[in-house]
N, CA, C and O atoms as CSV, one atom per row, in Angstrom:
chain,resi,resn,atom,element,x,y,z
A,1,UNK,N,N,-5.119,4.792,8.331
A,1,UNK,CA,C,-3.695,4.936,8.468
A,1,UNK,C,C,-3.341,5.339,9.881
A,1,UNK,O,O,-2.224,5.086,10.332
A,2,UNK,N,N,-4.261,5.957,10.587
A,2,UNK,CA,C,-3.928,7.174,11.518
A,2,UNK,C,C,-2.851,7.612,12.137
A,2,UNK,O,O,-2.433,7.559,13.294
A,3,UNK,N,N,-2.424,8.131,10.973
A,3,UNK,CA,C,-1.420,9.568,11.199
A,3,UNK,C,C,-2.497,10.708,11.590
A,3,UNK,O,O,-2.167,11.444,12.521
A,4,UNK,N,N,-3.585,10.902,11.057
A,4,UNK,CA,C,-3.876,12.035,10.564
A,4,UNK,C,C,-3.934,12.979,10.102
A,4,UNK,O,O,-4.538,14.005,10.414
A,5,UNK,N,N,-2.768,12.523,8.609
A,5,UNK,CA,C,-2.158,13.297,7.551
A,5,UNK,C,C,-3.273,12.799,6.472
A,5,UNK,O,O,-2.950,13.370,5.431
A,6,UNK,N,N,-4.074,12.252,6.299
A,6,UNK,CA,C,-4.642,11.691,5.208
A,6,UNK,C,C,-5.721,12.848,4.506
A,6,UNK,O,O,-6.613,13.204,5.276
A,7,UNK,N,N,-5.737,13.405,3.280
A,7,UNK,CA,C,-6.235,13.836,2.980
A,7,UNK,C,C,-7.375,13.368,1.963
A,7,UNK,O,O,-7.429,12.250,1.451
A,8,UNK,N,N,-8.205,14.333,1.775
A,8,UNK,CA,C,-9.483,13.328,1.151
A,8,UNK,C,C,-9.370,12.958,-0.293
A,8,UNK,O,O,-9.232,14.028,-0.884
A,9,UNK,N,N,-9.357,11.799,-1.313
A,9,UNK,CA,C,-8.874,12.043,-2.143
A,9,UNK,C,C,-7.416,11.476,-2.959
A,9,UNK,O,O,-7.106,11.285,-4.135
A,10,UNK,N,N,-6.913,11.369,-1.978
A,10,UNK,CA,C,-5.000,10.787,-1.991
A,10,UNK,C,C,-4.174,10.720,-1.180
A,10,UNK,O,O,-3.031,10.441,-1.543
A,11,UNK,N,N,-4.439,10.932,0.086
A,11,UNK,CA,C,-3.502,10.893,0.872
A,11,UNK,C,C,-2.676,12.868,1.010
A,11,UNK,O,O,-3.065,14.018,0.806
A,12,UNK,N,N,-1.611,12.281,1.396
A,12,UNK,CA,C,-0.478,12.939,0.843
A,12,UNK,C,C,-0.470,14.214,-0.559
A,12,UNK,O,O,-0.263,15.420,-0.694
A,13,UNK,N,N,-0.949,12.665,-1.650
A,13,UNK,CA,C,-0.742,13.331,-3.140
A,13,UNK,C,C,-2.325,13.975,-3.107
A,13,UNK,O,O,-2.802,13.866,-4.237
A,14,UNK,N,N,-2.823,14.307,-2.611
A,14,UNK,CA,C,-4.097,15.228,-3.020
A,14,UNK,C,C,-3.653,16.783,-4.050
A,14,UNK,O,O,-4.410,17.288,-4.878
A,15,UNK,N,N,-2.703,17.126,-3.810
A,15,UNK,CA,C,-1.739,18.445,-4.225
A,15,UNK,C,C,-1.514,17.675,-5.622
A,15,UNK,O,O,-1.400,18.583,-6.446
A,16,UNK,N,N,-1.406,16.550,-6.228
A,16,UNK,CA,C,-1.001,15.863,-6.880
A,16,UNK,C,C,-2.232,15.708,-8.153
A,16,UNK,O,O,-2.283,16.224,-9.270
A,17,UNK,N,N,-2.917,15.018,-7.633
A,17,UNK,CA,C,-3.568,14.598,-8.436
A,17,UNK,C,C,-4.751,13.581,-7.433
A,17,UNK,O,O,-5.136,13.949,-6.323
A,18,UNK,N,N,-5.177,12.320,-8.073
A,18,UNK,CA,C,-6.064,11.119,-7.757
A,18,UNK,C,C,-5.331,10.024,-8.175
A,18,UNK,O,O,-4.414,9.998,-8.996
A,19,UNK,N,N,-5.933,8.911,-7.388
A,19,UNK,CA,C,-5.755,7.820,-7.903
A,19,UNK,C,C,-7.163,7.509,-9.373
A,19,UNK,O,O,-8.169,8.157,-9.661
A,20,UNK,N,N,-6.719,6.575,-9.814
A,20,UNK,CA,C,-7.165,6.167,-10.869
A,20,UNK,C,C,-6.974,4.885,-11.566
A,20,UNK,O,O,-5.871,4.342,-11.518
A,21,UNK,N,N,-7.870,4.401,-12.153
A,21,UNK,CA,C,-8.394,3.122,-12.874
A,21,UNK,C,C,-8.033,2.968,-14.093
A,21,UNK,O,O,-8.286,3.597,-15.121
A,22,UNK,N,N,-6.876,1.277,-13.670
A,22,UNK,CA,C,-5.794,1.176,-14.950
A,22,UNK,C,C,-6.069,1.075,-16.065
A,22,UNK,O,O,-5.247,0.819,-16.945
A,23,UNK,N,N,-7.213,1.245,-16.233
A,23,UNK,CA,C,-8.085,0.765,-17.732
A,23,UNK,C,C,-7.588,2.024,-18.142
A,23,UNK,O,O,-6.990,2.027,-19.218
A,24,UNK,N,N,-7.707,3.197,-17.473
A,24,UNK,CA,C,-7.208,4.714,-17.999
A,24,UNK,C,C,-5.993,5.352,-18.145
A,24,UNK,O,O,-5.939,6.532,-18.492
A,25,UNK,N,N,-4.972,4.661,-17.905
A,25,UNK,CA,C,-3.513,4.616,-17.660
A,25,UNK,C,C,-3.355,5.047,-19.460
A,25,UNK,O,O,-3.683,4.407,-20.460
A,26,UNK,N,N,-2.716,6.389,-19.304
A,26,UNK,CA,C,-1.884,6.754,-20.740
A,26,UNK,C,C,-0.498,6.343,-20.725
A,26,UNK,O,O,0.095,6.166,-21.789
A,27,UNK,N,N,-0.052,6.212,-19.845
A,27,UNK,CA,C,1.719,5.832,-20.596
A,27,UNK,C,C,1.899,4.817,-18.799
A,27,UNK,O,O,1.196,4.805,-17.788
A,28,UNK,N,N,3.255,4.073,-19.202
A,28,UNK,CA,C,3.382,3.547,-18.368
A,28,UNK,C,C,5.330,3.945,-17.922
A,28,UNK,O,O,6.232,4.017,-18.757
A,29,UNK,N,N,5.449,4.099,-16.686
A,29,UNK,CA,C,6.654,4.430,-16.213
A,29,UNK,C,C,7.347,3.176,-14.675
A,29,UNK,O,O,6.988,3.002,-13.510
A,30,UNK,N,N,8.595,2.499,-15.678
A,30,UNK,CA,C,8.839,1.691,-14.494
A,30,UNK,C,C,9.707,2.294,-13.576
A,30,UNK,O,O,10.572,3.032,-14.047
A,31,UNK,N,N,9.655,2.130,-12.331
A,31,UNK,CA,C,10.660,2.537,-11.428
A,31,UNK,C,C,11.272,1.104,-10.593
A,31,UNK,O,O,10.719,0.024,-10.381
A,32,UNK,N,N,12.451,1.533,-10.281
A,32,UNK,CA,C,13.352,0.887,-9.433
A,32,UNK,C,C,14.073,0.997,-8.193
A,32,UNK,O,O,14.956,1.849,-8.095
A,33,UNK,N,N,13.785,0.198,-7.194
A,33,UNK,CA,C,13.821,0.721,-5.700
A,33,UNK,C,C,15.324,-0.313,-5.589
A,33,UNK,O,O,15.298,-1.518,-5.841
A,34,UNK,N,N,16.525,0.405,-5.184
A,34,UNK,CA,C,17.110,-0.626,-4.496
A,34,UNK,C,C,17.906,-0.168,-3.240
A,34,UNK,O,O,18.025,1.022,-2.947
A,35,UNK,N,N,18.503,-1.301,-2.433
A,35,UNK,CA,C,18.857,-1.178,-0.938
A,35,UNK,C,C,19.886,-0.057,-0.933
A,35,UNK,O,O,20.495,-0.117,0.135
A,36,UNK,N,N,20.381,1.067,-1.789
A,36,UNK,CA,C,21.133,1.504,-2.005
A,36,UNK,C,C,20.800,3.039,-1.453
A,36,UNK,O,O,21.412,4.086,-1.238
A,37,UNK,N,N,19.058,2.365,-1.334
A,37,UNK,CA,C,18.279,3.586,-0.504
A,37,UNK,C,C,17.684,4.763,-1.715
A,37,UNK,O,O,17.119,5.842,-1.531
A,38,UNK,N,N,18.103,3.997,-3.112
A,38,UNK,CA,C,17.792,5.741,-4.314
A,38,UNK,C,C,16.588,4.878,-5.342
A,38,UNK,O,O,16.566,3.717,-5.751
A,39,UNK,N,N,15.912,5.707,-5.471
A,39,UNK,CA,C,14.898,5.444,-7.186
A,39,UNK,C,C,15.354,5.683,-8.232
A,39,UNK,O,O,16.093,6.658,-8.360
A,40,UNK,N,N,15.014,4.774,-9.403
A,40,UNK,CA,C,15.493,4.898,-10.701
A,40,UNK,C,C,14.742,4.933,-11.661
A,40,UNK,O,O,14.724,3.815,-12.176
A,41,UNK,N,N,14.093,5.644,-12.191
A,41,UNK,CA,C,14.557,6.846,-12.246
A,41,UNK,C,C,14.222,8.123,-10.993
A,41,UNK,O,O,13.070,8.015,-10.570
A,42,UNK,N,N,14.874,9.071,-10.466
A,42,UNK,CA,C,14.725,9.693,-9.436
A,42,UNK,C,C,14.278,11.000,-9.978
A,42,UNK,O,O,13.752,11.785,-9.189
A,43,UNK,N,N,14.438,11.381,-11.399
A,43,UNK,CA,C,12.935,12.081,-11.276
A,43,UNK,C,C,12.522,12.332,-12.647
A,43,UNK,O,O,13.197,12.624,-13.635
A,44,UNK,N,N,11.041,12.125,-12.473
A,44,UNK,CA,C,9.893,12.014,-14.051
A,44,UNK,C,C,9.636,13.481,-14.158
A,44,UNK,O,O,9.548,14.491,-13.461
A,45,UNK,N,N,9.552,13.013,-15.569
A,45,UNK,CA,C,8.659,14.332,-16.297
A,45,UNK,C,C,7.120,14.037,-16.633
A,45,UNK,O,O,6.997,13.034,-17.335
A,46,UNK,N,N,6.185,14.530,-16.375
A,46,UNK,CA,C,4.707,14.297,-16.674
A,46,UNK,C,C,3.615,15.432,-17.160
A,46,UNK,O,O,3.183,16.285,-16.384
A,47,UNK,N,N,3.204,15.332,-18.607
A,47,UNK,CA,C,2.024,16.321,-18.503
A,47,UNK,C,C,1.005,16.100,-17.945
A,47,UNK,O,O,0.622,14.958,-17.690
A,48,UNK,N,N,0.349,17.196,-17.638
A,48,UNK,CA,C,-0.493,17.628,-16.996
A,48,UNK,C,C,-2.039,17.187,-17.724
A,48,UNK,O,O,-2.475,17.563,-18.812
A,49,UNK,N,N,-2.799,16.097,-16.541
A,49,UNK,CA,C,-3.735,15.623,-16.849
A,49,UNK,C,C,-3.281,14.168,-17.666
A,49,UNK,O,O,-4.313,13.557,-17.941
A,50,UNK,N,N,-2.140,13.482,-18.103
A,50,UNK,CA,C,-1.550,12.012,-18.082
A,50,UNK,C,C,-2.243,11.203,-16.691
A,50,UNK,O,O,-2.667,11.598,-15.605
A,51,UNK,N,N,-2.138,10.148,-17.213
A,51,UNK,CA,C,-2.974,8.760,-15.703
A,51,UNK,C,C,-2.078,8.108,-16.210
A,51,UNK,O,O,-2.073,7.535,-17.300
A,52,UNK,N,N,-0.862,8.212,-15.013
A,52,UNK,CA,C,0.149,7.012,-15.262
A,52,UNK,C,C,0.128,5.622,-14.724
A,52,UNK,O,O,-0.686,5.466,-13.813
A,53,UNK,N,N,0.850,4.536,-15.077
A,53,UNK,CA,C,0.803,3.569,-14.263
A,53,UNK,C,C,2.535,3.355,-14.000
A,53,UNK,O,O,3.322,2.835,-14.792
A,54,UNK,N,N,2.769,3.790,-12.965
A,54,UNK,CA,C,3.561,3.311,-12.139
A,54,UNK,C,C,3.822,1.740,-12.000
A,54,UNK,O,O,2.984,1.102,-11.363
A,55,UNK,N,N,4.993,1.019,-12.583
A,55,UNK,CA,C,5.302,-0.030,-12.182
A,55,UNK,C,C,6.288,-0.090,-11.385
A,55,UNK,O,O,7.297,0.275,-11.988
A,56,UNK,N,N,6.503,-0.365,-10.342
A,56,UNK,CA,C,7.816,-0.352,-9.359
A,56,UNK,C,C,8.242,-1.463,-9.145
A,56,UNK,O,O,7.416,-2.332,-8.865
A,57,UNK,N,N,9.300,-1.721,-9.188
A,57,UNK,CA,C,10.279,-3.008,-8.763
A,57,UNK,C,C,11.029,-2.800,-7.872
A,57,UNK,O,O,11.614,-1.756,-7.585
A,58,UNK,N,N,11.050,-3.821,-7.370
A,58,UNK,CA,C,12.020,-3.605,-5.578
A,58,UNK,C,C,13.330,-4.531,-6.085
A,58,UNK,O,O,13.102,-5.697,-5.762
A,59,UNK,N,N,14.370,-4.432,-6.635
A,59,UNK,CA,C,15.542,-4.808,-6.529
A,59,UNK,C,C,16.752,-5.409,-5.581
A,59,UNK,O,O,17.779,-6.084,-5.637
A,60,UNK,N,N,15.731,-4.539,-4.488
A,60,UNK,CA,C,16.740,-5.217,-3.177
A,60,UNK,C,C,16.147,-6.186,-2.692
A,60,UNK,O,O,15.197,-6.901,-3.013
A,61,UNK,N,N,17.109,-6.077,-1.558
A,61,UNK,CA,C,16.593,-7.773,-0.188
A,61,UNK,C,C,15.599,-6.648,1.253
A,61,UNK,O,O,15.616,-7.056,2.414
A,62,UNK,N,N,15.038,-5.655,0.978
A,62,UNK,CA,C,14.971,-5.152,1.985
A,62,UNK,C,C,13.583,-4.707,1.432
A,62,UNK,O,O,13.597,-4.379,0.246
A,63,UNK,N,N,12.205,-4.628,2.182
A,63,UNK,CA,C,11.130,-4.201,1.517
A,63,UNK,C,C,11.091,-2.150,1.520
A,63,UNK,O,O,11.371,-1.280,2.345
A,64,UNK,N,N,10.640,-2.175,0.273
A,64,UNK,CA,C,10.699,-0.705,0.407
A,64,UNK,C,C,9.381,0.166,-0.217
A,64,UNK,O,O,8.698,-0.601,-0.896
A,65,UNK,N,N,8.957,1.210,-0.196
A,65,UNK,CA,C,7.571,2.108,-0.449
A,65,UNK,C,C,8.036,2.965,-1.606
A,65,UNK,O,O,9.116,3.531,-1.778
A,66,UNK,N,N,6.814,2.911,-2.448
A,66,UNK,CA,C,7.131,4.338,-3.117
A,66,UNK,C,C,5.397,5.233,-2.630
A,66,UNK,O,O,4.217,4.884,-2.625
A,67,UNK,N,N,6.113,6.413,-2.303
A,67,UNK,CA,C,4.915,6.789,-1.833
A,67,UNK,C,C,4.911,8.357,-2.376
A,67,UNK,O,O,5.939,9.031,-2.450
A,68,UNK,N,N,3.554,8.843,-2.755
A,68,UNK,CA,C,3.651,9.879,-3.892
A,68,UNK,C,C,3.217,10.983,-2.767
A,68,UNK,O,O,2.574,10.659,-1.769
A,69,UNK,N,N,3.656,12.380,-3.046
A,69,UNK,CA,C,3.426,13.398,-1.862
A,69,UNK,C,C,4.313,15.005,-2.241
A,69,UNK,O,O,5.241,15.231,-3.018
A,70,UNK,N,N,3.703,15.722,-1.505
A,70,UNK,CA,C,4.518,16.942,-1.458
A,70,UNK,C,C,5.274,16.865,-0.477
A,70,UNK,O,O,4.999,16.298,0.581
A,71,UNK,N,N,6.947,17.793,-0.918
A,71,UNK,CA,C,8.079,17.107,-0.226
A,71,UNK,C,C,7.450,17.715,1.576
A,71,UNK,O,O,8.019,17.054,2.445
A,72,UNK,N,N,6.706,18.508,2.018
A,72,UNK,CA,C,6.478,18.973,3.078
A,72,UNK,C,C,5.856,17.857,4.333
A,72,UNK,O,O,6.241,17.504,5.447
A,73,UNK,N,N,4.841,17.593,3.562
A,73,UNK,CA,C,4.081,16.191,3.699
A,73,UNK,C,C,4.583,14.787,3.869
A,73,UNK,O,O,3.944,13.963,4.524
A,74,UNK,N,N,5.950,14.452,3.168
A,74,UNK,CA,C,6.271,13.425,3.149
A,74,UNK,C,C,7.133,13.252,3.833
A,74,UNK,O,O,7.523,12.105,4.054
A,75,UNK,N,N,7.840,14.571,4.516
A,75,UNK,CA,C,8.631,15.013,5.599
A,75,UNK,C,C,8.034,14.279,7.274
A,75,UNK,O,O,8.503,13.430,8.033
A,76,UNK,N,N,6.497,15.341,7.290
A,76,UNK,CA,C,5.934,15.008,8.351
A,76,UNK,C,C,5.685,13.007,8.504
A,76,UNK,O,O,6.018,12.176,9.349
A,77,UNK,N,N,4.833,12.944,7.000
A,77,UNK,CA,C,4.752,11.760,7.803
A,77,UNK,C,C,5.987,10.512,7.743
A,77,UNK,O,O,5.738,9.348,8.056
A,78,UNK,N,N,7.241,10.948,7.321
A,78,UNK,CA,C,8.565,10.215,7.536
A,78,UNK,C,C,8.556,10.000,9.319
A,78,UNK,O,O,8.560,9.044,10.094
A,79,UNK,N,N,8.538,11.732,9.432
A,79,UNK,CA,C,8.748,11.221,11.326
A,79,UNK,C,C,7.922,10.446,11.922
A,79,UNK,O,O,8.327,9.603,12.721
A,80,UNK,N,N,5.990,10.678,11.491
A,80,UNK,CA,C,5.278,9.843,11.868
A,80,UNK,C,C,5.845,8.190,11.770
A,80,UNK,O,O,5.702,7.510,12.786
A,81,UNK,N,N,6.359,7.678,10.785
A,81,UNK,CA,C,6.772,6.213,10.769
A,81,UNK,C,C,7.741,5.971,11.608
A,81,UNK,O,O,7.700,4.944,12.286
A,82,UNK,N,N,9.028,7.071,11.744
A,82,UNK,CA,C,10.175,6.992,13.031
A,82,UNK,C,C,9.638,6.658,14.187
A,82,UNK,O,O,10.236,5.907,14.958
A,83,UNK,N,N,8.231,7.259,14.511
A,83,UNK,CA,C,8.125,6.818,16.041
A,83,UNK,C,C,7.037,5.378,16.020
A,83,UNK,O,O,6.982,4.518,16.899
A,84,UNK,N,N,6.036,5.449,14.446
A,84,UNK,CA,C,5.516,3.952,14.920
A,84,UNK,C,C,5.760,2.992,13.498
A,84,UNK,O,O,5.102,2.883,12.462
A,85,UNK,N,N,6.902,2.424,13.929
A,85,UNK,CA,C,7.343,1.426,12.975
A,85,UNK,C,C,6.744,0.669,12.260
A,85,UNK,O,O,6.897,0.611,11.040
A,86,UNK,N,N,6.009,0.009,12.897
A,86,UNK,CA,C,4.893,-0.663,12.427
A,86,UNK,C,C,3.715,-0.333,12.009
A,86,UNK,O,O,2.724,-0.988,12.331
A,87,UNK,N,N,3.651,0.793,11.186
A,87,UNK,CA,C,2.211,1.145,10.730
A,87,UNK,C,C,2.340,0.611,9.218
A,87,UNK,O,O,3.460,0.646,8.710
A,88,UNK,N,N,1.608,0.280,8.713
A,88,UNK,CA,C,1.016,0.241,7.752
A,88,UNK,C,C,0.723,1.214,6.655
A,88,UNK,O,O,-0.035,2.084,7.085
A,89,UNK,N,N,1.005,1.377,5.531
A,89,UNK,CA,C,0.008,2.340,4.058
A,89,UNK,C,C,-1.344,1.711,3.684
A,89,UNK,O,O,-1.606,0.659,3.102
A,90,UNK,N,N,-1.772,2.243,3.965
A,90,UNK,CA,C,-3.521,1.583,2.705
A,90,UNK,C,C,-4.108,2.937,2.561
A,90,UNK,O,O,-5.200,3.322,2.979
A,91,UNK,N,N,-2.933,3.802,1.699
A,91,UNK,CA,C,-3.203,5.283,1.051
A,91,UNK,C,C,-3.232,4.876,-0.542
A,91,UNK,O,O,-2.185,4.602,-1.127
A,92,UNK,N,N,-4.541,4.858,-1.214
A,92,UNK,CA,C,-3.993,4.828,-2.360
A,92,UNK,C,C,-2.576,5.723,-3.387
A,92,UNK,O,O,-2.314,5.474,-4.564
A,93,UNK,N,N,-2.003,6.561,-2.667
A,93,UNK,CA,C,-1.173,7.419,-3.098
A,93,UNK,C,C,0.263,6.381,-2.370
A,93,UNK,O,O,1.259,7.063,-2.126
A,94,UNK,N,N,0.374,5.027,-2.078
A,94,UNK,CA,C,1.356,4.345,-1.259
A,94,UNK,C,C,1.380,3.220,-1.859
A,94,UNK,O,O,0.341,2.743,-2.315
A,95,UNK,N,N,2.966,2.387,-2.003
A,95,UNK,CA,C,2.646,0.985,-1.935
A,95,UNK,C,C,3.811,0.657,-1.776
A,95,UNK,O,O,4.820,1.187,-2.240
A,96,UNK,N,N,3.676,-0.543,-0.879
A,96,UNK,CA,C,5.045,-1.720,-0.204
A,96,UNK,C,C,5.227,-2.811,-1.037
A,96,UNK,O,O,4.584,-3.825,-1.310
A,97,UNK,N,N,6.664,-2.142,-1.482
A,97,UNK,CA,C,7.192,-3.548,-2.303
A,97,UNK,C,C,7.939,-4.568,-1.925
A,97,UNK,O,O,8.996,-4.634,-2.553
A,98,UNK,N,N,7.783,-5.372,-1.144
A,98,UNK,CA,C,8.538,-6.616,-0.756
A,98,UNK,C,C,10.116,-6.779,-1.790
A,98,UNK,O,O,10.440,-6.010,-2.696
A,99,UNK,N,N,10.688,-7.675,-1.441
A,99,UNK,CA,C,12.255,-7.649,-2.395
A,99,UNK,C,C,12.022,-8.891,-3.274
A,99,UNK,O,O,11.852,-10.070,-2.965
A,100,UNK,N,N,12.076,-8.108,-4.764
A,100,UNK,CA,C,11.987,-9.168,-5.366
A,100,UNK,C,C,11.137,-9.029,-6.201
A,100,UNK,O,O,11.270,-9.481,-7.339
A,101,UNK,N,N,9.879,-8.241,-5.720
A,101,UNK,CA,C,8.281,-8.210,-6.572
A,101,UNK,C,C,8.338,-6.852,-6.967
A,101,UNK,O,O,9.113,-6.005,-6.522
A,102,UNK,N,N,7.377,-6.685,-7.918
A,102,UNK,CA,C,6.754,-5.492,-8.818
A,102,UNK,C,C,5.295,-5.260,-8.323
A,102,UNK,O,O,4.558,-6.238,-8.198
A,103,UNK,N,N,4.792,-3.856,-8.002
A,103,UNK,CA,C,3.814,-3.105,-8.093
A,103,UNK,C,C,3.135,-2.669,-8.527
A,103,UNK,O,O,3.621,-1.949,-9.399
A,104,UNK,N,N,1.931,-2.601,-8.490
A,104,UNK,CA,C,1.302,-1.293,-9.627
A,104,UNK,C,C,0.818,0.202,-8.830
A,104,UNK,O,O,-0.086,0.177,-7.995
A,105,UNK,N,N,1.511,1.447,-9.184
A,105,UNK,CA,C,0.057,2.327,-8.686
A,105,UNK,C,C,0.222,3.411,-9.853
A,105,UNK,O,O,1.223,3.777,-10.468
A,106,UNK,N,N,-1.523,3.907,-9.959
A,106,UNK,CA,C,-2.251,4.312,-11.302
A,106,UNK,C,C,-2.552,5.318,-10.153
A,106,UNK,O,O,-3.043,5.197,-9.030
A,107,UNK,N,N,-1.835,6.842,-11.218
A,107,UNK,CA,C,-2.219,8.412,-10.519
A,107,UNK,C,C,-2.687,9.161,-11.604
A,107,UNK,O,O,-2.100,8.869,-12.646
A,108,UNK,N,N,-3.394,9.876,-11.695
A,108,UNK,CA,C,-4.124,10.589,-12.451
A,108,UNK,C,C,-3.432,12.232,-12.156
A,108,UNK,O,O,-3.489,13.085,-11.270
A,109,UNK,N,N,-2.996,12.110,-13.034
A,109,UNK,CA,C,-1.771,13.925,-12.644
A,109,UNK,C,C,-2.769,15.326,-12.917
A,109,UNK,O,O,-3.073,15.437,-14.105
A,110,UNK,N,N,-3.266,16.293,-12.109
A,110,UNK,CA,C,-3.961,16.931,-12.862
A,110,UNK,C,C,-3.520,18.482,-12.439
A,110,UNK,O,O,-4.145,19.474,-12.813
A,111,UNK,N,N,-2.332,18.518,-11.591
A,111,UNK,CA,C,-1.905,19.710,-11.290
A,111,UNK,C,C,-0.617,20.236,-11.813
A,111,UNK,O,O,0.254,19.389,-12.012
A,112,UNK,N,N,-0.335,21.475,-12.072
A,112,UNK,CA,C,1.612,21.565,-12.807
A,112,UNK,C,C,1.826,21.965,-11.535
A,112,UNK,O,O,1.009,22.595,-10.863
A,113,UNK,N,N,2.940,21.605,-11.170
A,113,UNK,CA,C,4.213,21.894,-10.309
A,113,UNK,C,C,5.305,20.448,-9.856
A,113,UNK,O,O,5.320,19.265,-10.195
A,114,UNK,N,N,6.035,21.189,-9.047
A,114,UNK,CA,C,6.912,19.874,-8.481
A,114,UNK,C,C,6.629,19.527,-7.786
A,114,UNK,O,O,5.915,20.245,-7.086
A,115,UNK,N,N,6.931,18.016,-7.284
A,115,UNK,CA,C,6.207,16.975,-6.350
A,115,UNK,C,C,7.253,15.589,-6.076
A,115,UNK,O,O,8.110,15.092,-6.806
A,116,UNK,N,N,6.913,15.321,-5.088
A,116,UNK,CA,C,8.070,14.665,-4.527
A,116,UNK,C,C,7.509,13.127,-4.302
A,116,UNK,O,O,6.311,13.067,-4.026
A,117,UNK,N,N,8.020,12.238,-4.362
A,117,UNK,CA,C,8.120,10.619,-4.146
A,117,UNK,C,C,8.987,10.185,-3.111
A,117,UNK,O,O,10.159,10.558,-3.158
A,118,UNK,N,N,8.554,9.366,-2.068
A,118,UNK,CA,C,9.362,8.251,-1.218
A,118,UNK,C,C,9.623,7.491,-1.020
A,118,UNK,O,O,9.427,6.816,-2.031
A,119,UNK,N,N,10.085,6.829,-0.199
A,119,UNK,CA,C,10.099,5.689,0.598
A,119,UNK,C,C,10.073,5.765,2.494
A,119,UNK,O,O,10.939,5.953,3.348
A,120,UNK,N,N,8.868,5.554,2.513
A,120,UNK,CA,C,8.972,5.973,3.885
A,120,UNK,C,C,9.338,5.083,5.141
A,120,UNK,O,O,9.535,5.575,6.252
A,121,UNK,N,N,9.409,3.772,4.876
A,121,UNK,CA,C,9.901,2.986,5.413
A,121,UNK,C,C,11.266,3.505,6.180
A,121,UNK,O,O,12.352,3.738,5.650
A,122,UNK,N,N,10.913,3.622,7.575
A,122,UNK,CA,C,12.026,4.405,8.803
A,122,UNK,C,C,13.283,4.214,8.256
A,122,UNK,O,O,13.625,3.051,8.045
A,123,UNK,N,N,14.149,5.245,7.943
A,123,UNK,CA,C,15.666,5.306,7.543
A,123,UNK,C,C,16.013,5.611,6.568
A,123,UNK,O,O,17.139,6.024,6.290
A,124,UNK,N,N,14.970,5.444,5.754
A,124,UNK,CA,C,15.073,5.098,3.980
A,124,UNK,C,C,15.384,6.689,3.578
A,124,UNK,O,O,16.441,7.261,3.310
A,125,UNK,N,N,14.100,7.122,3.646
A,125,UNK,CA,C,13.796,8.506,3.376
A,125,UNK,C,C,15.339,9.599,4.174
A,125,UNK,O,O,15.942,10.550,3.678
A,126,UNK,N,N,15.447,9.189,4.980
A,126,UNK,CA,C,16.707,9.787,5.687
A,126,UNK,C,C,18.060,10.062,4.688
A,126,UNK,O,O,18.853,10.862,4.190
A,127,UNK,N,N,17.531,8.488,4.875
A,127,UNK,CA,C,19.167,8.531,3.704
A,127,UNK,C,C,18.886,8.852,2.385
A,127,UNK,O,O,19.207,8.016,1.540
A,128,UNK,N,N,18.308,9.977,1.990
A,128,UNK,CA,C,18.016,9.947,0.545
A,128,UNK,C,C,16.945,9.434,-0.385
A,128,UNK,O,O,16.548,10.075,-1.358
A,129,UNK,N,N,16.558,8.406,-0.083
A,129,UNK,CA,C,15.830,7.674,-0.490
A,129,UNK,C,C,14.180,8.856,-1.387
A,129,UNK,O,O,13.066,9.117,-0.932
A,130,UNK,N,N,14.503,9.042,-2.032
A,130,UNK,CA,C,13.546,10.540,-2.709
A,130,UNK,C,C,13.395,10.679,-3.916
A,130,UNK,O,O,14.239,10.012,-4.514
A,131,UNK,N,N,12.642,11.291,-4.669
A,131,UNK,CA,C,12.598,11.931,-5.973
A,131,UNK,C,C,11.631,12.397,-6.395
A,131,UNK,O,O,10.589,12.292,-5.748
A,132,UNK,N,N,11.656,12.929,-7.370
A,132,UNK,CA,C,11.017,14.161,-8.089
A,132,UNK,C,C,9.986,14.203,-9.146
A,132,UNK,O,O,10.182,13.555,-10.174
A,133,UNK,N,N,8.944,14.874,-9.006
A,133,UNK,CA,C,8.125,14.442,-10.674
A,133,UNK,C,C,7.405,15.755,-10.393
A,133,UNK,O,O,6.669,16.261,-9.546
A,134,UNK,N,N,8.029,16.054,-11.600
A,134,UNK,CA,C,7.664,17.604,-12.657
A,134,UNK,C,C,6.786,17.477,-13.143
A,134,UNK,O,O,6.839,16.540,-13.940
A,135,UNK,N,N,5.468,18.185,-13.084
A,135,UNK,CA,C,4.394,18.048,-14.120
A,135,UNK,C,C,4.022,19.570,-14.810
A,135,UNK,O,O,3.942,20.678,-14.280
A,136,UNK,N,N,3.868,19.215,-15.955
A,136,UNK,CA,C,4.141,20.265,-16.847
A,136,UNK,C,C,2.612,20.640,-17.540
A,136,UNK,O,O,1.642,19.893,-17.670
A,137,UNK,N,N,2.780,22.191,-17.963
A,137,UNK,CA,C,1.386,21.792,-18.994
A,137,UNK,C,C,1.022,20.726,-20.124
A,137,UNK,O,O,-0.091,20.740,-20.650
């Protein structure tokens, strides 16, 4: 990636949980990205130790990220993308949805607290573009 935010494990979502293998996916949760800059739903409820599969749909004409993280983290590396536009995700805790197409990403939840989701794609995140997932016992 080199930010040198990457932590070992998930990126970002290491505070989170892991990625994980869809064969292990307990429930499935779709989300919806549109140019409006907001997620839909903007924020999940999840117990603790669930392996979700994330399906995301990009609704708009504009490509957009959902990217899983603590809101501190997803702060820093927002600015990291402000100054290099052109970087790339290949965080398993990340994924770019083109307009139009659906995603998959499979997280393995294994911590309780609150935790934050993006879009980090420069501007997005600015304007709101955010949300929330509660994980519970």
């Amino acid at each position: 990636m080199g930010s040198g935010l990457v932590l070992a494990g998930g990126g970002h979502a290491a505070a989170l949980g892991m990625p994980s293998d869809p064969a292990k996916a307990t429930r499935s949760i779709e989300v919806d990205m549109t140019d409006a800059m907001r997620f839909v739903p903007d924020r999940i409820e999840i117990k603790s130790g669930e392996t979700i599969r994330f399906q995301v749909k990009n609704s708009g004409q504009m490509a957009h990220e959902f990217v899983l993280g603590t809101a501190q983290k997803l702060r820093r590396h927002a600015e990291w993308m402000r100054q290099h536009p052109e970087m790339e995700h290949d965080d398993p805790n990340a994924i770019k949805v083109d307009p139009g197409k659906t995603a998959e990403l499979i997280w393995h939840f294994n911590h309780v607290g609150t935790f934050d989701f993006a879009c980090l794609v420069p501007g997005h995140f600015e304007a709101g573009m955010a949300g929330k997932i509660i994980v519970r016992r």
